[in-house]
C-alpha positions in Angstrom: 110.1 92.3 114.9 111.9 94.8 112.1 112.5 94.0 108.8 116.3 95.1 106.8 115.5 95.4 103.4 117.9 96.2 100.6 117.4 95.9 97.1 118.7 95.9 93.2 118.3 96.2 89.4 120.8 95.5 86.7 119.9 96.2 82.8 121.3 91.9 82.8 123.8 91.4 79.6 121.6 91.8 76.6 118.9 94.2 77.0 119.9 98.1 76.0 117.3 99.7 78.7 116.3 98.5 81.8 112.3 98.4 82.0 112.2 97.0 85.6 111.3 99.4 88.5 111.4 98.2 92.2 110.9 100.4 95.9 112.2 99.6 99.3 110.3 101.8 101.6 111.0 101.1 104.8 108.7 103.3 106.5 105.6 101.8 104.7 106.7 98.9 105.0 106.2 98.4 101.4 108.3 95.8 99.0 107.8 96.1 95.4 109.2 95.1 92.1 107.5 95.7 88.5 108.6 94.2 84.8 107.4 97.0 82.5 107.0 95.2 78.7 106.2 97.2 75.6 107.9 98.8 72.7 110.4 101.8 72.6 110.2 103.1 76.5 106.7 101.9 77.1 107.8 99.1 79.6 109.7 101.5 81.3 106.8 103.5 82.0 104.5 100.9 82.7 106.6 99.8 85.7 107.5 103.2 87.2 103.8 104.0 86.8 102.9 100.7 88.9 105.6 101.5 91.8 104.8 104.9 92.5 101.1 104.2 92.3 101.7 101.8 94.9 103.6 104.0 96.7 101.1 106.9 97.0 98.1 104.8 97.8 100.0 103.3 100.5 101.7 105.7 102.2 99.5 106.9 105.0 98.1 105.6 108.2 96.7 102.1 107.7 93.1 101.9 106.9 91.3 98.7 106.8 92.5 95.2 106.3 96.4 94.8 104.3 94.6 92.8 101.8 92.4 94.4 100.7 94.2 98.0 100.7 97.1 96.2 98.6 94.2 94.7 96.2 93.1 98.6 96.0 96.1 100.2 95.3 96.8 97.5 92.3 93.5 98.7 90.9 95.0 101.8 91.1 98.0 101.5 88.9 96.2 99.5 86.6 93.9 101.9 86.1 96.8 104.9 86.1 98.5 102.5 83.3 95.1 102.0 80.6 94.8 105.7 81.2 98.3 107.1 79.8 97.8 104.3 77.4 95.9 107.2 75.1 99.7 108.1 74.0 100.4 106.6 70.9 103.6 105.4 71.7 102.4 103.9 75.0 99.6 101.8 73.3 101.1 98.6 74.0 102.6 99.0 77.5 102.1 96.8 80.6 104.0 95.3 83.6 103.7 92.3 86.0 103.8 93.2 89.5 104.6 91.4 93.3 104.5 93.8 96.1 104.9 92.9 99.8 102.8 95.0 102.9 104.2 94.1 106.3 101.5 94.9 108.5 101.6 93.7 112.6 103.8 90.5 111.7 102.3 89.5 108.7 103.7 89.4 105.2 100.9 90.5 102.6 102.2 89.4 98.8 100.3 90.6 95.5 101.3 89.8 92.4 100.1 90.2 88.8 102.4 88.3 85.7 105.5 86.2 86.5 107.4 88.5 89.2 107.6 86.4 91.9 108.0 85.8 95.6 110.1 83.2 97.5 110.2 82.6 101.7 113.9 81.6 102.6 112.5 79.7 106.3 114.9 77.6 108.1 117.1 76.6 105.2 114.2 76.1 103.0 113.1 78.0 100.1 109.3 78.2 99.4 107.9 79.9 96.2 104.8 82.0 97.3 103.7 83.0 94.4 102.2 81.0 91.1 103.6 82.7 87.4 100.6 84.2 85.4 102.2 82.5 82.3 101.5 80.1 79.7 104.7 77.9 80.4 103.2 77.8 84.0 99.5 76.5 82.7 101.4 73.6 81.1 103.0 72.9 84.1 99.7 72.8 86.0 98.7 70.5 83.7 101.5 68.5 83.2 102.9 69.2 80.1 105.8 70.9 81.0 108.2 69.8 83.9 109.4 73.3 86.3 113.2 72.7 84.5 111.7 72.8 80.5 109.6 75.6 81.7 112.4 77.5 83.0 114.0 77.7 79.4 111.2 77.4 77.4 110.9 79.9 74.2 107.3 81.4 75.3 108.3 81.8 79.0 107.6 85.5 78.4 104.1 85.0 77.5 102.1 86.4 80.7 98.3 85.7 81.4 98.0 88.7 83.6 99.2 91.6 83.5 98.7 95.4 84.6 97.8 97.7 81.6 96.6 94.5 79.4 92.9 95.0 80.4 90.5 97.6 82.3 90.4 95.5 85.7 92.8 94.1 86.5 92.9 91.4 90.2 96.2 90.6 92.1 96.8 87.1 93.7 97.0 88.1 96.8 98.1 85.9 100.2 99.4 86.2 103.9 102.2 84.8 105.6 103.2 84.9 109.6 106.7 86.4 109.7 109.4 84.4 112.0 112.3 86.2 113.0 115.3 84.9 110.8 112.5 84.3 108.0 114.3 86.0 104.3 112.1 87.0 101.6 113.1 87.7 97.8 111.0 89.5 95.5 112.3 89.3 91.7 111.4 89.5 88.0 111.8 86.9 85.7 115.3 87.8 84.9 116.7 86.3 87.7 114.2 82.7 88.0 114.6 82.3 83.8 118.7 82.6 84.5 119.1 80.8 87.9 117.3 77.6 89.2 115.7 77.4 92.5 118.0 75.5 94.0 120.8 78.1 93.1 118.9 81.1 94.4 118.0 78.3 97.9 122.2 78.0 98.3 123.1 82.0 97.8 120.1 83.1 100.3 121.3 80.5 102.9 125.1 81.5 102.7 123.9 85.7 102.5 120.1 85.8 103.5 121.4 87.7 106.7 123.0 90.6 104.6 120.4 91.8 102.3 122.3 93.9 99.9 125.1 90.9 99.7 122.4 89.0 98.8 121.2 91.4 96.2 124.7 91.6 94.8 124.8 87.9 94.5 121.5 86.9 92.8 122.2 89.7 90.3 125.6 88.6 89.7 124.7 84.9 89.2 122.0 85.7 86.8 124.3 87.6 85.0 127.1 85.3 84.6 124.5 82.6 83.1 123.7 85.4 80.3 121.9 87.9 81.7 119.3 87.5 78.5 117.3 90.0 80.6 116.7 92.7 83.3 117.0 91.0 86.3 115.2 93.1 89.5 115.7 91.6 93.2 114.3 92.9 96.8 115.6 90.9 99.7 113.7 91.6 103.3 115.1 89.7 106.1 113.1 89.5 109.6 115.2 90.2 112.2 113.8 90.4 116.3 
């Protein structure tokens, strides 16, 4: 099996800078999409930092179980973040994280914070990934139904996040690729402005053109306000 990939980031409608940063890297088969927070151009930082910390620990021959290389290479960039934390104006900066390693028909998904992960399999969208957030505790305990979550006015609070502490441990699991399978990475821009069933309708009718899909997602979040950044990577599994 292959894997076409495309993906996309929009600054959204009310945000002056985009802080997200994402990679499709095709020959590492390597997915990733970080949401950089922090004042002035910290977040920004943050999440370049992540991506092409990832990148570089990544990029040669494989060595050792996916797992646990992509659990190494988030230690990595956290560490790369806390240390150009010693700028002033970077004090403050940090950044979720979900990466994807494809690795001999397996999908490998890390993530740190509320970037998320969805499977697109036969029709039906499955959320692979649980939001480090507070909304998302309350929901675990019943507090908070998914729909009051969604718009909730501390949905941006995250639990975990790279940069927020000296270690710093990715959720990490594995899922069997099908062929016809469609994954979407994205930040919180695009779950906090479109529903899950919206985002299940537009990767049915485009899940088998990535960068239509791309388009799509970004376009909807935007047309429901676009109150942030809103990053998506869409991989589809083809034979």
């Amino acid at each position: 099996m292959r894997a076409e990939a495309y993906g996309l980031s929009d600054v959204g409608r009310r945000r002056e800078s985009n802080e997200d940063a994402f990679l499709v890297d095709a020959r590492a088969h390597l997915y990733v999409i970080a949401d950089g927070m922090g004042g002035y151009a910290a977040g920004e930082v943050a999440s370049r930092l992540a991506v092409d910390s990832l990148k570089e620990s990544l990029a040669g021959p494989p060595d050792g179980k996916a797992a646990v290389r992509l659990q190494d290479a988030v230690h990595a960039a956290n560490a790369r973040i806390c240390d150009s934390q010693a700028q002033a104006d970077q004090r403050q900066m940090g950044t979720t994280l979900v990466a994807m390693l494809v690795e001999e028909e397996r999908a490998v998904i890390g993530h740190v914070g509320d970037s998320r992960a969805y499977l697109l399999r036969e029709g039906e969208l499955r959320r692979l990934t649980s939001d480090h957030s507070w909304v998302n505790e309350q929901v675990k305990l019943g507090l908070l139904s998914d729909e009051a979550a969604q718009r909730h006015p501390m949905r941006n609070i995250v639990t975990r996040a790279l940069g927020s502490r000296t270690e710093a441990t990715a959720e990490v699991r594995e899922e069997g690729m099908r062929p016809g399978d469609v994954f979407l990475l994205c930040s919180d821009g695009l779950n906090t402005m479109v529903p899950d069933s919206e985002i299940e309708a537009i990767l049915r009718r485009s899940g088998k053109d990535p960068e239509h899909a791309c388009r799509e997602l970004v376009s909807r979040a935007n047309e429901r306000g676009g109150e942030d950044n809103t990053t998506v990577v869409v991989v589809r599994v083809v034979p």
